[in-house]
DSSP file (Angstrom, degrees, kcal/mol; ACC not computed):
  #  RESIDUE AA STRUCTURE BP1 BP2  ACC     N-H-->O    O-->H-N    N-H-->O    O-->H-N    TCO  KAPPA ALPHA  PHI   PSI    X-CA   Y-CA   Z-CA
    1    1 A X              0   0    0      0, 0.0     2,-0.3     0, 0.0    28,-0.3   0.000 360.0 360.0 360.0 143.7   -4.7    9.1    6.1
    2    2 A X  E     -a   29   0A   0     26,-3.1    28,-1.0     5,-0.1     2,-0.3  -0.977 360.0-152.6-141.0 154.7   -5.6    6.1    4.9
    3    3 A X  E >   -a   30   0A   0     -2,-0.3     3,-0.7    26,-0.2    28,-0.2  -0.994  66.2 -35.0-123.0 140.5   -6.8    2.4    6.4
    4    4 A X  G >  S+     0   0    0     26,-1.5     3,-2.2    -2,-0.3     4,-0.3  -0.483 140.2   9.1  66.8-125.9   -6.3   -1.3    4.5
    5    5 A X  G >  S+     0   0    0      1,-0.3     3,-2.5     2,-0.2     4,-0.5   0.846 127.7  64.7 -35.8 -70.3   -6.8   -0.5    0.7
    6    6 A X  G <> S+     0   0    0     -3,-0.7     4,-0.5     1,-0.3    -1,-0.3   0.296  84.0  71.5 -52.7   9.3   -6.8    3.3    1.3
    7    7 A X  H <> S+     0   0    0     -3,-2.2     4,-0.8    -5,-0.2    -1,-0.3   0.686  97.6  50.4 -81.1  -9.8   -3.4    3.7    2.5
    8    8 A X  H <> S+     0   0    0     -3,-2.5     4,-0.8    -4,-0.3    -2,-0.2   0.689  86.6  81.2 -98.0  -9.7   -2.2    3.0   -0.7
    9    9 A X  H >> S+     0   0    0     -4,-0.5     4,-1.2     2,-0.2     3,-0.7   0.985  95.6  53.4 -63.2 -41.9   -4.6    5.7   -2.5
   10   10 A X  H 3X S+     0   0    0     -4,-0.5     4,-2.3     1,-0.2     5,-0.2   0.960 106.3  50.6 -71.4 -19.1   -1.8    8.6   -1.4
   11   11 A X  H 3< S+     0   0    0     -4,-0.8    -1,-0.2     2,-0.2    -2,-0.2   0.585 111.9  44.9 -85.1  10.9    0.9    6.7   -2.9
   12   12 A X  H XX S+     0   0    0     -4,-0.8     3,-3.6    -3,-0.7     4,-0.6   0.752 116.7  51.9 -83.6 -72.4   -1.0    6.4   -6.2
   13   13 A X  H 3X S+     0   0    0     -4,-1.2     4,-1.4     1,-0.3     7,-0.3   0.457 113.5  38.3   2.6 -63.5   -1.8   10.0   -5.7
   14   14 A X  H 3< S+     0   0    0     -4,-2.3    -1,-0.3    -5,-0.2     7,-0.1   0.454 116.9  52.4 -95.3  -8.9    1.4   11.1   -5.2
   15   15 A X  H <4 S+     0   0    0     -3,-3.6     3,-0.5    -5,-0.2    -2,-0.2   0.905 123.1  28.8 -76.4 -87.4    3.2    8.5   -8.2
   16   16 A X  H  < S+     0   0    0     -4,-0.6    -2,-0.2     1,-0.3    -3,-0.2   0.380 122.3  41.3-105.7  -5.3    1.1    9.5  -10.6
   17   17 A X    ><  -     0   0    0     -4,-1.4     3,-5.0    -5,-0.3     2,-0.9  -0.424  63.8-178.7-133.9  72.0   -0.2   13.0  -10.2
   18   18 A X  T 3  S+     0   0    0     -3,-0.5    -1,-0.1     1,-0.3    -2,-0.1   0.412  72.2  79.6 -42.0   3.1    3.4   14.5   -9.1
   19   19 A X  T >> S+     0   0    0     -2,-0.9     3,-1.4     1,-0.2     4,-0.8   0.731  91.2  63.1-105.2 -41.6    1.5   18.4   -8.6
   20   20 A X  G X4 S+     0   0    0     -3,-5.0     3,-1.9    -7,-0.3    -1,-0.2   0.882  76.0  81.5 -31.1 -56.3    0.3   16.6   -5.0
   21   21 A X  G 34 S+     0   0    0      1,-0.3     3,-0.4    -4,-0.3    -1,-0.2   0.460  88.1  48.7 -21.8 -37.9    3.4   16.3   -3.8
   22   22 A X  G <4 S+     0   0    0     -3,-1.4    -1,-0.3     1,-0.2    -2,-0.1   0.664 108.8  63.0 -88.5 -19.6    3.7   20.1   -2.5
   23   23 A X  S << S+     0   0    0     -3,-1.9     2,-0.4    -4,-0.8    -1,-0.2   0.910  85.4  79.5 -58.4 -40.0    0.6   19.5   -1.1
   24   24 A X        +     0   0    0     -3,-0.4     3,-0.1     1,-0.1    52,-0.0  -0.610  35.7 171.5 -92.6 127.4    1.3   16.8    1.4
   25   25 A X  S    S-     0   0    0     -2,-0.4    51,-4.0     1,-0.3     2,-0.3   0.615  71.0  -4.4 -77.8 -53.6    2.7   17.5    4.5
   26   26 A X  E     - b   0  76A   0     49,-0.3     2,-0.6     2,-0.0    -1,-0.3  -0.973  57.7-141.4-159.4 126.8    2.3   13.7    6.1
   27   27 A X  E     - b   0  77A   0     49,-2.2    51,-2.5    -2,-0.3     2,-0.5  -0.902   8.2-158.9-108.6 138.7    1.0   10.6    5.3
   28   28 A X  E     - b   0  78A   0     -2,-0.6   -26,-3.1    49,-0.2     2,-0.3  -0.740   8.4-176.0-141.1 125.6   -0.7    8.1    7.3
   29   29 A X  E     -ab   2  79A   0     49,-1.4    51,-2.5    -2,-0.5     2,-0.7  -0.533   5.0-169.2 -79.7 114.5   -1.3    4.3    6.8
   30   30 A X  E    S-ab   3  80A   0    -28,-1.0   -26,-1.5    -2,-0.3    51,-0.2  -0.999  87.4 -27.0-126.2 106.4   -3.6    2.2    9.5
   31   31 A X  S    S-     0   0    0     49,-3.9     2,-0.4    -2,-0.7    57,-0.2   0.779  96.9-177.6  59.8  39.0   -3.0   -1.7    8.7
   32   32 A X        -     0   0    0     48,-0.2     3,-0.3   -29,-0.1    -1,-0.2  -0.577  29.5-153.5 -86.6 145.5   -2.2   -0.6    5.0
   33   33 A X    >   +     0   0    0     -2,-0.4     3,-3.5   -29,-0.2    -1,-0.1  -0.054  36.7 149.9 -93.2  24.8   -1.5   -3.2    2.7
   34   34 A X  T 3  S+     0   0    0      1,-0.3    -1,-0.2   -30,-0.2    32,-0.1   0.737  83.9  42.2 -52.9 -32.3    0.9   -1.0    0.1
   35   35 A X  T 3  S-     0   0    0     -3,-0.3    -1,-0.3     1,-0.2    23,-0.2   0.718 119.5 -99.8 -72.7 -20.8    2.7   -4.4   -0.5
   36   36 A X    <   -     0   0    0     -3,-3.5     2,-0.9    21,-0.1    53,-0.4  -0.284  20.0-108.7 120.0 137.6    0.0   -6.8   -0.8
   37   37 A X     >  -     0   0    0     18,-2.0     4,-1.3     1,-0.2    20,-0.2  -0.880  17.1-160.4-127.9 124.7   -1.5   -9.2    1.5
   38   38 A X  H >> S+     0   0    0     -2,-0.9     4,-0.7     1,-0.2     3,-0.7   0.880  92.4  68.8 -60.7 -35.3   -0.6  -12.8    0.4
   39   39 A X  H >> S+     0   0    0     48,-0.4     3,-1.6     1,-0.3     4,-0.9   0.917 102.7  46.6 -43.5 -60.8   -3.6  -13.9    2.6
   40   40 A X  H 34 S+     0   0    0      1,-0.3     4,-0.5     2,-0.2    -1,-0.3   0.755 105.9  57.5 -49.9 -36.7   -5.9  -12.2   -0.2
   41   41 A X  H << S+     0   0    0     -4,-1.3    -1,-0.3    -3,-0.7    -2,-0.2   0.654 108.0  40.8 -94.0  10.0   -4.1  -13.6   -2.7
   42   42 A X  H << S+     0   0    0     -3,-1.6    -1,-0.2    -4,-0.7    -2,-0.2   0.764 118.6  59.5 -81.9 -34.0   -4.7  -17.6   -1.4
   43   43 A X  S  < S+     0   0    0     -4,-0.9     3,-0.2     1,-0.2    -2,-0.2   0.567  97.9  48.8 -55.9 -36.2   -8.2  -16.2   -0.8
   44   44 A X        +     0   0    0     -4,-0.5    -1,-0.2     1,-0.2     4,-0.1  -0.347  65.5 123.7-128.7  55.2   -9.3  -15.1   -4.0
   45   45 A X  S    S+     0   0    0     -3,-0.2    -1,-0.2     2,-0.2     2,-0.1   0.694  86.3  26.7 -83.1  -8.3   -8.4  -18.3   -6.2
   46   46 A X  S    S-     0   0    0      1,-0.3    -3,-0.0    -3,-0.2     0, 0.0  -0.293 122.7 -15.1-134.4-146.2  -12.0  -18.1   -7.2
   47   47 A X  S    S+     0   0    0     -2,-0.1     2,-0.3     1,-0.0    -1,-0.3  -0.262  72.1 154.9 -72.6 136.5  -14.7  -15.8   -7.5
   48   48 A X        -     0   0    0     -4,-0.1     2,-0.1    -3,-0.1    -4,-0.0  -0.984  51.0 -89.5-168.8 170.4  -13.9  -12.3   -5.6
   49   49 A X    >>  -     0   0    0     -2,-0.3     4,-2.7     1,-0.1     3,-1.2  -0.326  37.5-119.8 -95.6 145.5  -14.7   -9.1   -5.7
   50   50 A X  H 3> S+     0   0    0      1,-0.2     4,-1.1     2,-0.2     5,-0.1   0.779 113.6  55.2 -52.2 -30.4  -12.3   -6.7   -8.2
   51   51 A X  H 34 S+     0   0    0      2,-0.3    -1,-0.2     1,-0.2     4,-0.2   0.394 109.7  47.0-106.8 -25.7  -11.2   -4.4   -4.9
   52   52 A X  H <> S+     0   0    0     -3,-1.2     4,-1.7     2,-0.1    -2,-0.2   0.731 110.0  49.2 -88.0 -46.2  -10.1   -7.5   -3.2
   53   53 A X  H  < S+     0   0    0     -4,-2.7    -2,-0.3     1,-0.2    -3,-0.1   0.890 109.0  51.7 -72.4 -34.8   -8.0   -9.1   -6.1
   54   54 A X  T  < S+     0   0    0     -4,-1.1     8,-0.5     1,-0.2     5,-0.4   0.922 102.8  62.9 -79.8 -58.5   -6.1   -5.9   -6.9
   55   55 A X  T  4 S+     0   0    0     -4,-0.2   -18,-2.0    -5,-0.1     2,-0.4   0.794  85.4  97.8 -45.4 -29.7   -5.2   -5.8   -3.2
   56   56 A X  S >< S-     0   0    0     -4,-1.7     3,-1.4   -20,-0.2   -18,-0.2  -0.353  89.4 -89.8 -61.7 122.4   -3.3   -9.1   -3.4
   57   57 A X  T 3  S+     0   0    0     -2,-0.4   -21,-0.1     1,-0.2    -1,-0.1  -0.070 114.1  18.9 -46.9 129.9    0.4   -9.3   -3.8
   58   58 A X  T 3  S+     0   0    0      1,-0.2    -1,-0.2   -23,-0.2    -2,-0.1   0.330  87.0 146.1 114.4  23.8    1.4   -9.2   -7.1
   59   59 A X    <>  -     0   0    0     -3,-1.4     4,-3.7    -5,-0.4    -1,-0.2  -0.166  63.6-109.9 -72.1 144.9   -1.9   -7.9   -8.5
   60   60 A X  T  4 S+     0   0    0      2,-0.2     5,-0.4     3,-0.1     3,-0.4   0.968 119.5  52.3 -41.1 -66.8   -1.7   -5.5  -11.6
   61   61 A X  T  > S+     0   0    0      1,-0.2     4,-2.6     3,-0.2     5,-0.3   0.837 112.2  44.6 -35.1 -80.2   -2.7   -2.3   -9.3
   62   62 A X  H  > S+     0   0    0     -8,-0.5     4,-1.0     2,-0.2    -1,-0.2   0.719 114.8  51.1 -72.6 -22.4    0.2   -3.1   -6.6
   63   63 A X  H >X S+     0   0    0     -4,-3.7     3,-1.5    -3,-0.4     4,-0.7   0.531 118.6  37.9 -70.6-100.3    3.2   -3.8   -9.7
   64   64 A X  H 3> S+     0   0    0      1,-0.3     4,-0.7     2,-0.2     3,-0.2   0.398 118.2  49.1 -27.4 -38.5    2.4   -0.8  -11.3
   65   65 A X  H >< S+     0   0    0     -4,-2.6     3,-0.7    -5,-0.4    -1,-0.3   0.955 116.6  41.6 -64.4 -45.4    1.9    1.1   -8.0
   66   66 A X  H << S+     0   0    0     -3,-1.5    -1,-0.2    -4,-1.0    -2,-0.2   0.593  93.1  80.2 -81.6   5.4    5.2   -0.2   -6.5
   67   67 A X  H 3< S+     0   0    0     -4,-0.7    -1,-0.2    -3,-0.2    -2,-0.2   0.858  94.8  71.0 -58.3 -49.7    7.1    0.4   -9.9
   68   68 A X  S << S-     0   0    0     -4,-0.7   -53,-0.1    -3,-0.7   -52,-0.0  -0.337 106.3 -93.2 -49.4 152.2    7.0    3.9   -8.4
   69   69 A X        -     0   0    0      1,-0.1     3,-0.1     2,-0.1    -1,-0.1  -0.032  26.7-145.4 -23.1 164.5    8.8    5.1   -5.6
   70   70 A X  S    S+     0   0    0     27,-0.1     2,-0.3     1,-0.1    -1,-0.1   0.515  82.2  39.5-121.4 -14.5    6.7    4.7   -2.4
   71   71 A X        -     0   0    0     27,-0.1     2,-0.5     6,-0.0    -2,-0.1  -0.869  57.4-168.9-143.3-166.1    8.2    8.0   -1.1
   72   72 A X    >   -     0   0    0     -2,-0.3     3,-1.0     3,-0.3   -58,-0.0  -0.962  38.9-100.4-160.4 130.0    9.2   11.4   -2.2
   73   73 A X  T 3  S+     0   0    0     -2,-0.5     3,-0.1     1,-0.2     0, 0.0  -0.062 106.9  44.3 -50.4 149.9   11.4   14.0    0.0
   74   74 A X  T 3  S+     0   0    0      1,-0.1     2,-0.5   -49,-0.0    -1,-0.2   0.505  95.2 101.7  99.1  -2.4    9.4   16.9    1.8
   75   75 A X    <   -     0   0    0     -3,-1.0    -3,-0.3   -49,-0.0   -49,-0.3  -0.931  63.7-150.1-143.9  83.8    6.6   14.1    3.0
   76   76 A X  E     -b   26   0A   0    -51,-4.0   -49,-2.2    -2,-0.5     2,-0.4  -0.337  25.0-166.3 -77.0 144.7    6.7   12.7    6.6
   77   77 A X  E     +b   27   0A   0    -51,-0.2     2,-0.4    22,-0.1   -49,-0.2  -0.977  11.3 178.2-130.5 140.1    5.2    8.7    6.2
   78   78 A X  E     -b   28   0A   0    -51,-2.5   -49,-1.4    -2,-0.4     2,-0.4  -0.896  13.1-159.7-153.6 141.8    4.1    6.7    8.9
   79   79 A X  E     -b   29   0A   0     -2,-0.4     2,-0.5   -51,-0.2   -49,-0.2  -0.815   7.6-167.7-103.8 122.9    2.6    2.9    8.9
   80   80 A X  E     +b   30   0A   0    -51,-2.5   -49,-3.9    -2,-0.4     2,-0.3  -0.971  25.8 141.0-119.3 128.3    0.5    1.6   12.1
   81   81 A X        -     0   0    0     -2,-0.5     2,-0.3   -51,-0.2    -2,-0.0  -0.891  34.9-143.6-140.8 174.6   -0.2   -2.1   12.1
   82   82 A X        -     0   0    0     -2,-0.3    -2,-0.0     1,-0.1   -51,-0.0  -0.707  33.8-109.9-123.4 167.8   -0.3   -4.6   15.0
   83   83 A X  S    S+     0   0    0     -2,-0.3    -1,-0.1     1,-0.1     7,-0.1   0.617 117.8  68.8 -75.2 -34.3    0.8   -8.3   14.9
   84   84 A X        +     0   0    0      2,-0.0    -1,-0.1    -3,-0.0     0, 0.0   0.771  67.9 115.7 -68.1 -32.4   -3.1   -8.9   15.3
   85   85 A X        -     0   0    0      1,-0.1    -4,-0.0     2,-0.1   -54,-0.0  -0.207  48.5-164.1 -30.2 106.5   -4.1   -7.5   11.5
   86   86 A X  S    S+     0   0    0      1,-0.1   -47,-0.2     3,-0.0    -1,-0.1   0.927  84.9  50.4 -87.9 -28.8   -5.5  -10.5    9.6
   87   87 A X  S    S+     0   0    0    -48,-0.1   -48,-0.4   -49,-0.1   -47,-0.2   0.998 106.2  51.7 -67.4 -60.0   -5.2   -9.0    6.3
   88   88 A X        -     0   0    0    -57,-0.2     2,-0.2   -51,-0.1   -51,-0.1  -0.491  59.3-154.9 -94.0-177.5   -1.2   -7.7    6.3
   89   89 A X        -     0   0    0    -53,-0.4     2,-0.2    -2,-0.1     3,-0.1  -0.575  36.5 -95.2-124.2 159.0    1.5   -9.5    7.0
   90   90 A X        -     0   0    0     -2,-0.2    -7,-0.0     1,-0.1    -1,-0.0  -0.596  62.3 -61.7 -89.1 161.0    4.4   -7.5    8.3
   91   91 A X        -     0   0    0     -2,-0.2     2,-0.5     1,-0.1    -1,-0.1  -0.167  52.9-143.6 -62.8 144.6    7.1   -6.3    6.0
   92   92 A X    >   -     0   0    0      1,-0.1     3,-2.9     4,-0.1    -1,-0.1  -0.819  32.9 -87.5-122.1 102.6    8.7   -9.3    4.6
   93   93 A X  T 3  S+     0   0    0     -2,-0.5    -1,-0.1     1,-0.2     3,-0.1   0.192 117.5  20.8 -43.9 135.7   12.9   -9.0    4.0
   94   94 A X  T 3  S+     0   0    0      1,-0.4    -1,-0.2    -3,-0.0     2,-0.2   0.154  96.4 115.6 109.4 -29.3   13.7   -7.7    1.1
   95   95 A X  S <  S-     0   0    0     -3,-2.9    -1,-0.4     1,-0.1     2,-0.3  -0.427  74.9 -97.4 -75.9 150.3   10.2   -5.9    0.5
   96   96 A X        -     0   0    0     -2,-0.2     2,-0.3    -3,-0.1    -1,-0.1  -0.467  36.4-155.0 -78.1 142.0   10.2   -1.7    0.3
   97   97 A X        -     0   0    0     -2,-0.3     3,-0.5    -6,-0.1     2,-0.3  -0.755  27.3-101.9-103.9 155.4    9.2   -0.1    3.6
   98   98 A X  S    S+     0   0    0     -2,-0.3   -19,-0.2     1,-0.2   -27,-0.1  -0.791 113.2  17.2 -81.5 146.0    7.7    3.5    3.5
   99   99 A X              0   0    0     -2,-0.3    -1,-0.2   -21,-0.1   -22,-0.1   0.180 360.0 360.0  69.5   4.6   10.4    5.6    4.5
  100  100 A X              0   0    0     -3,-0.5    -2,-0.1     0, 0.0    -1,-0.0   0.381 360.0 360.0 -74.5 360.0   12.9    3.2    3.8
């Protein structure tokens, strides 16, 4: 389980260190930002913190992470966000859903 930034530490997890995989049963995502949040990246046009900037869409971290699959059979996924989340944005056509 993860919230914001840390939903996206089990899909690094599971990209890059494929011996998780048997591990994981279920993931879960509270207001995770696996895509990016465009907000961040309007935000952070100037001085910001490293943890912020990587969180923005199109940041080095989130291409390399989403070069990966975002999910892998055996692995139940589920995302909770609200229309009230100021950081994400909801998935955006055309963008990868988990479980999609």
């Amino acid at each position: 389980m993860g919230h914001s930034q840390g939903g996206m530490l089990g899909q690094w997890s599971t990209a890059w260190w494929p011996d998780t995989r048997d591990m994981v049963d279920s993931m879960v995502g509270l207001g995770s930002s696996n895509n990016g949040s465009d907000m961040l990246s309007l935000l952070c046009t100037g001085p910001c913190s490293e943890a912020l900037r990587q969180q923005s869409s199109g940041s080095q971290f989130l291409t390399l992470l989403n070069a990966q699959p975002e999910t892998y059979p055996g692995i139940s996924y589920t995302t909770i966000a609200t229309r009230y989340d100021e950081v994400v944005s909801p998935p955006r056509p055309g963008l990868p859903r988990a479980g999609a």
